[in-house]
MARPAFI-130482 format. One record per residue (C-alpha): residue number from 0; chain; x, y, z. Coordinates in nm, 3 decimals, always signed. Each point is the difference from the previous one (the first is absolute). Example, Ala and Ser with C-alpha at 12.3 -4.5 7.8 and 13.67 -1.06 7.14 Angstrom:
! residues 2
    i  ch        u        v        w
    0   A   +1.230   -0.450   +0.780
    1   A   +0.137   +0.344   -0.066
END
This chain:
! residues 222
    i  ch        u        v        w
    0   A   -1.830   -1.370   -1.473
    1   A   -0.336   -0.237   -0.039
    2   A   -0.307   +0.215   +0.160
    3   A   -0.010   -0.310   +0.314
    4   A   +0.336   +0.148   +0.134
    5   A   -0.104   +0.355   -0.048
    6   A   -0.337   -0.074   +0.172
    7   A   +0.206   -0.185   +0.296
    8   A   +0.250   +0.302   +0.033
    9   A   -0.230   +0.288   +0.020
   10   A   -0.229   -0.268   +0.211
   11   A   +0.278   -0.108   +0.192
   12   A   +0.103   +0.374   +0.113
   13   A   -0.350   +0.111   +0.097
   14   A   +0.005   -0.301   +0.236
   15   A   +0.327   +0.102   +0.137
   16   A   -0.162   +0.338   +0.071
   17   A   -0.301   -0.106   +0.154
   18   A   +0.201   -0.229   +0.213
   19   A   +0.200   +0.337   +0.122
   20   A   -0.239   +0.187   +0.074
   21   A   -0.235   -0.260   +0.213
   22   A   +0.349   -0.067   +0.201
   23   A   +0.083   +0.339   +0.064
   24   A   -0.348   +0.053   +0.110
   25   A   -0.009   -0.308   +0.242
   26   A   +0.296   +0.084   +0.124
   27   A   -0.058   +0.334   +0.089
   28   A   -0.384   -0.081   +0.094
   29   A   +0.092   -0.310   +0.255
   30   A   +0.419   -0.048   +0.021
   31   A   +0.112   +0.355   +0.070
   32   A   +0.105   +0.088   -0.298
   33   A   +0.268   -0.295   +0.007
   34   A   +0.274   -0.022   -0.323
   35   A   -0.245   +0.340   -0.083
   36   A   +0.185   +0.278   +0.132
   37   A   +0.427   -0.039   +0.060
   38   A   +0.079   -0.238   +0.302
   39   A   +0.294   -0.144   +0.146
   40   A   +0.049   -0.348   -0.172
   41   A   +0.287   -0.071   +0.196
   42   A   -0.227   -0.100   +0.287
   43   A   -0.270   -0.101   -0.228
   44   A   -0.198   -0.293   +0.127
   45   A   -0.281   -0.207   -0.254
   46   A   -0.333   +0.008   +0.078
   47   A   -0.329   -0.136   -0.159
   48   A   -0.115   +0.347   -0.045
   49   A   +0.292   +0.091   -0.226
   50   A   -0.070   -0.291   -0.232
   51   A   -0.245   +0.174   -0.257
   52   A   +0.261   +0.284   -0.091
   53   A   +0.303   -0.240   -0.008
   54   A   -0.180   -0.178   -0.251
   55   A   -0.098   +0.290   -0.188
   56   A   +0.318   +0.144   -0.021
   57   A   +0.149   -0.330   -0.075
   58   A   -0.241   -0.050   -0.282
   59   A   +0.020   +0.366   -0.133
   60   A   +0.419   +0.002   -0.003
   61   A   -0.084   -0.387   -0.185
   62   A   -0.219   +0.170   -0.233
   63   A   +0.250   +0.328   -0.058
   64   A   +0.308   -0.253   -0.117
   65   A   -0.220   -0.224   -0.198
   66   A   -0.111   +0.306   -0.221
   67   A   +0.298   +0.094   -0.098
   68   A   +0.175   -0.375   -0.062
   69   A   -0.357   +0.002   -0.222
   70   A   +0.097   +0.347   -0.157
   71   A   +0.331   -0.089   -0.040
   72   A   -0.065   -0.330   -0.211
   73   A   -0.230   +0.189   -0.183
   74   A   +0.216   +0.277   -0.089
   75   A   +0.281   -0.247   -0.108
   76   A   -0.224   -0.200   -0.281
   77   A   -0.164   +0.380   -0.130
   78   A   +0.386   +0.072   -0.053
   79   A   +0.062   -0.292   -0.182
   80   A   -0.347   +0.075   -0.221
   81   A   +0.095   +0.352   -0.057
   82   A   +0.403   -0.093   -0.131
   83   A   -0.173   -0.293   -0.207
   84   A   -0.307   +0.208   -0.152
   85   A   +0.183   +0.350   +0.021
   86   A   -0.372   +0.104   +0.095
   87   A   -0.136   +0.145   +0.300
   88   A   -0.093   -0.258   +0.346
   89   A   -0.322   -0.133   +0.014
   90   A   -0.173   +0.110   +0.311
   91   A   -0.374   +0.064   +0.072
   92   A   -0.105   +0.330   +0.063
   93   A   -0.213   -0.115   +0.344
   94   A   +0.376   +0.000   +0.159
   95   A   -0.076   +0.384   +0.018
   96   A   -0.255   -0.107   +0.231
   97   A   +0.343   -0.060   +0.264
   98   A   -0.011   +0.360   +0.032
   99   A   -0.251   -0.008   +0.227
  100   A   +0.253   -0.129   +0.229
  101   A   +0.140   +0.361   +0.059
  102   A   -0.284   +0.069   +0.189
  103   A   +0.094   -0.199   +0.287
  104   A   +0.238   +0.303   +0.040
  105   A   -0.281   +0.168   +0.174
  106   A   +0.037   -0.269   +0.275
  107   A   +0.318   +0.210   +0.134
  108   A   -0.239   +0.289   +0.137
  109   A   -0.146   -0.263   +0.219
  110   A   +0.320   -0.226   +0.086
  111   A   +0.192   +0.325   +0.055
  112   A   -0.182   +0.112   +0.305
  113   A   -0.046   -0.314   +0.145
  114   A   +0.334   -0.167   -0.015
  115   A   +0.258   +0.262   -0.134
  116   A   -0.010   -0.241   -0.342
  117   A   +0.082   +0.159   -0.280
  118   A   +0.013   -0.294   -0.295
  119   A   -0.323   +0.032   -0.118
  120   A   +0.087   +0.326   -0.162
  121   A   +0.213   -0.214   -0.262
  122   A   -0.312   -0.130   -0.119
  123   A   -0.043   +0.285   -0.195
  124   A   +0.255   -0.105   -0.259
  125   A   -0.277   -0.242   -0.128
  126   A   -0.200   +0.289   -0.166
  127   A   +0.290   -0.066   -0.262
  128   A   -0.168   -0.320   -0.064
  129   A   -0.262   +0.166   -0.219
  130   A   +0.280   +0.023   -0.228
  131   A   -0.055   -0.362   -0.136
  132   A   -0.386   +0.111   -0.154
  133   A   +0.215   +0.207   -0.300
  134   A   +0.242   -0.277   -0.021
  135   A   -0.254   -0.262   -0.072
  136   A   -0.156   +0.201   -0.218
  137   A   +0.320   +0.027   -0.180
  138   A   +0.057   -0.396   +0.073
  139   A   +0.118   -0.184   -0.370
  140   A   +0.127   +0.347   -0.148
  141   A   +0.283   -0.029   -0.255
  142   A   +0.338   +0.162   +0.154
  143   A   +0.093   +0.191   -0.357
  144   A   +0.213   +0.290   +0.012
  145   A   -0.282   +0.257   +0.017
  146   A   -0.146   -0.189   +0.336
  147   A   +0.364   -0.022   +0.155
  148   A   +0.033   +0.370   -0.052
  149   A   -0.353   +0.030   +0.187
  150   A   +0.158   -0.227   +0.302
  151   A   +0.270   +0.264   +0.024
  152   A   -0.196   +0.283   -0.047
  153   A   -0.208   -0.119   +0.296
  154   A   +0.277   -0.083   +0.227
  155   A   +0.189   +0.321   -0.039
  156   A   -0.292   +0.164   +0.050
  157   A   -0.097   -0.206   +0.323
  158   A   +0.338   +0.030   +0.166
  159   A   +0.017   +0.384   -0.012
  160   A   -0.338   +0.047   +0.126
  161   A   +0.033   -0.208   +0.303
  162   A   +0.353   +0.053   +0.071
  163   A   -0.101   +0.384   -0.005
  164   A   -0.285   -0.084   +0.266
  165   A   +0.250   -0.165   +0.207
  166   A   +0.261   +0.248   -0.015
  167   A   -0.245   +0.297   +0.093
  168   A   -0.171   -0.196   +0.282
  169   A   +0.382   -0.078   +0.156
  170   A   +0.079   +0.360   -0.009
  171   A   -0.347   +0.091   +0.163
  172   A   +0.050   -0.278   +0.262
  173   A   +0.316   +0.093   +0.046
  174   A   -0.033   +0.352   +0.097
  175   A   -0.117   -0.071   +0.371
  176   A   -0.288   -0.214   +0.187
  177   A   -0.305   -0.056   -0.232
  178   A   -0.295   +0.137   +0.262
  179   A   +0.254   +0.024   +0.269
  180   A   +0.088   -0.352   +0.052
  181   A   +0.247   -0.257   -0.133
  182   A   -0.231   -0.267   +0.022
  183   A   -0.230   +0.154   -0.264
  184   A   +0.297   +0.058   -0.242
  185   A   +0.086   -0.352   +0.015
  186   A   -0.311   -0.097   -0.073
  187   A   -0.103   +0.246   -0.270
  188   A   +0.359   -0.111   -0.209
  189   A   -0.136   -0.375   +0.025
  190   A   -0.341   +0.134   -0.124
  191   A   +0.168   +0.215   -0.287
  192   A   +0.267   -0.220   -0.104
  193   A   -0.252   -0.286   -0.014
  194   A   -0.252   +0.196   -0.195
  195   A   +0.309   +0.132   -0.241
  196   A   +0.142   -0.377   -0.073
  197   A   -0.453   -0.087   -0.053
  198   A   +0.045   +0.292   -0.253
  199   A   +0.351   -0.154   -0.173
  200   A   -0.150   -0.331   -0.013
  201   A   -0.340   +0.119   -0.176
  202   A   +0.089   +0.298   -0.189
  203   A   +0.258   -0.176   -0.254
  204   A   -0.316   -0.268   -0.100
  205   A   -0.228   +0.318   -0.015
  206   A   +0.208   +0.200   -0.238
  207   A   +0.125   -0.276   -0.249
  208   A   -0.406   -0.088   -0.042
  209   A   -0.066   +0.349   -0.059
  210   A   +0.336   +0.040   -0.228
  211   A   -0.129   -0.284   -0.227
  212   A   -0.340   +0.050   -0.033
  213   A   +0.045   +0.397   -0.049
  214   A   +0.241   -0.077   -0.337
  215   A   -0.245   -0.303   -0.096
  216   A   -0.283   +0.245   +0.039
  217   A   +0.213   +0.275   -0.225
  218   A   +0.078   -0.254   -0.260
  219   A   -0.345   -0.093   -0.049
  220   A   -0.103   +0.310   -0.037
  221   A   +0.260   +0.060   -0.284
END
C-alpha cells in the first residue's frame, strides 16, 4: 500500500475520533446527552441538536467499513505476491504504529459509567497491531524449509500460551461474581479475551523474528 493511503487511513481515523469525541461532548454539554446515553428510538424525534453526532457516527461506521474493504484488497494482492514469490508480504513496519489503536480501550472506563457502554473495551484487541513492526522487519524473507519450521514453531507456541490464558481466566470467572457483581465479570471477560486475541495476533510475528534471527545469529557465529 503507497504511503498516500497509509497517511489517509491513520489520518482518516484520527478525524473520526476527534469527530466522536467533540459530539459526545456537545451533546452531553448542550442536548442532554441525546443518542449519548440509551434512549427510546421508537419515539425518537430529529432535532438540530442531534445533527453533529449523527454525522459523526455516520462518518465513523463509513470510515470502519472502508478500512476493512481497503484491508481486504490489500490482503488479496499480498496473497497473490507471496504464492508467486514464495517470500514473505511486503508491509512497512510503521503499520505497528496501528497498535496504538488499543488504547482507545481505555475509553470504556469513561463510557461505562456514563452510558452502561461497554464496546470500547474491544479496542484493546488493537495492541495486537504492534505485531506488524516484526513482520515488516521480516518483509521479503525467503519461505525455505528452515523459516517454515520457524512459522510453526511460533504458532504452536502462540496458541498454547493464549489458549492457556483463556482457559484459566474462564475458570476464575466462572467460579462466582468477579467483585460481587455480574456486570464487572462481563466486562473483565471482554477486557481479557480482547487483550488474549492482542496477544495471539502479536506474539506469532514476535517469535518467528526472534526464531530467525536467533539461528542467523548462531550460524554466524559458527
Amino acid at each position: 500500500m503507497k504511503k498516500n493511503k497509509i497517511k489517509m487511513l491513520i489520518g482518516g481515523g484520527i478525524f473520526c475520533i476527534l469527530m466522536m469525541f467533540f459530539a459526545s461532548w456537545h451533546a452531553i454539554t448542550f442536548n442532554d446527552s441525546r443518542l449519548v446515553v440509551p434512549m427510546d428510538f421508537g419515539s425518537y424525534t430529529f432535532q438540530i441538536k442531534d445533527l453533529p453526532m449523527i454525522i459523526s457516527i455516520f462518518l465513523t461506521c463509513s470510515y470502519v467499513v472502508s478500512l476493512f474493504v481497503v484491508l481486504f484488497i490489500n490482503i488479496g494482492k499480498r496473497q497473490k505476491e507471496v504464492v508467486q514469490t514464495n517470500t514473505t508480504r511486503k508491509i512497512n513496519p510503521k503499520w505497528g504504529f496501528l497498535g496504538l489503536m488499543g488504547f482507545l480501550g481505555f475509553l470504556g472506563f469513561w463510557t461505562y459509567p456514563i452510558n452502561g457502554d461497554v464496546f470500547p473495551f474491544v479496542f484493546f484487541m488493537c495492541f495486537g497491531f504492534f505485531g506488524f513492526f516484526y513482520e515488516g522487519k521480516m518483509a521479503g524473507t525467503f519461505m525455505d524449509e528452515r523459516f517454515q519450521e520457524n512459522v510453526v514453531q511460533a504458532q504452536v507456541k502462540s496458541y498454547k500460551i493464549t489458549f492457556s490464558i483463556m482457559f484459566i481466566t474462564l475458570i476464575i470467572l466462572c467460579q462466582g461474581r468477579f467483585f460481587g457483581s455480574l456486570e464487572y465479570t462481563f466486562i473483565a471477560t471482554i477486557i481479557v479475551l480482547s487483550l488474549t486475541l492482542a496477544l495471539g495476533i502479536f506474539l506469532p510475528e514476535y517469535l518467528l523474528y526472534h526464531y530467525d534471527h536467533d539461528e542467523q545469529a548462531n550460524e554466524s557465529e559458527e
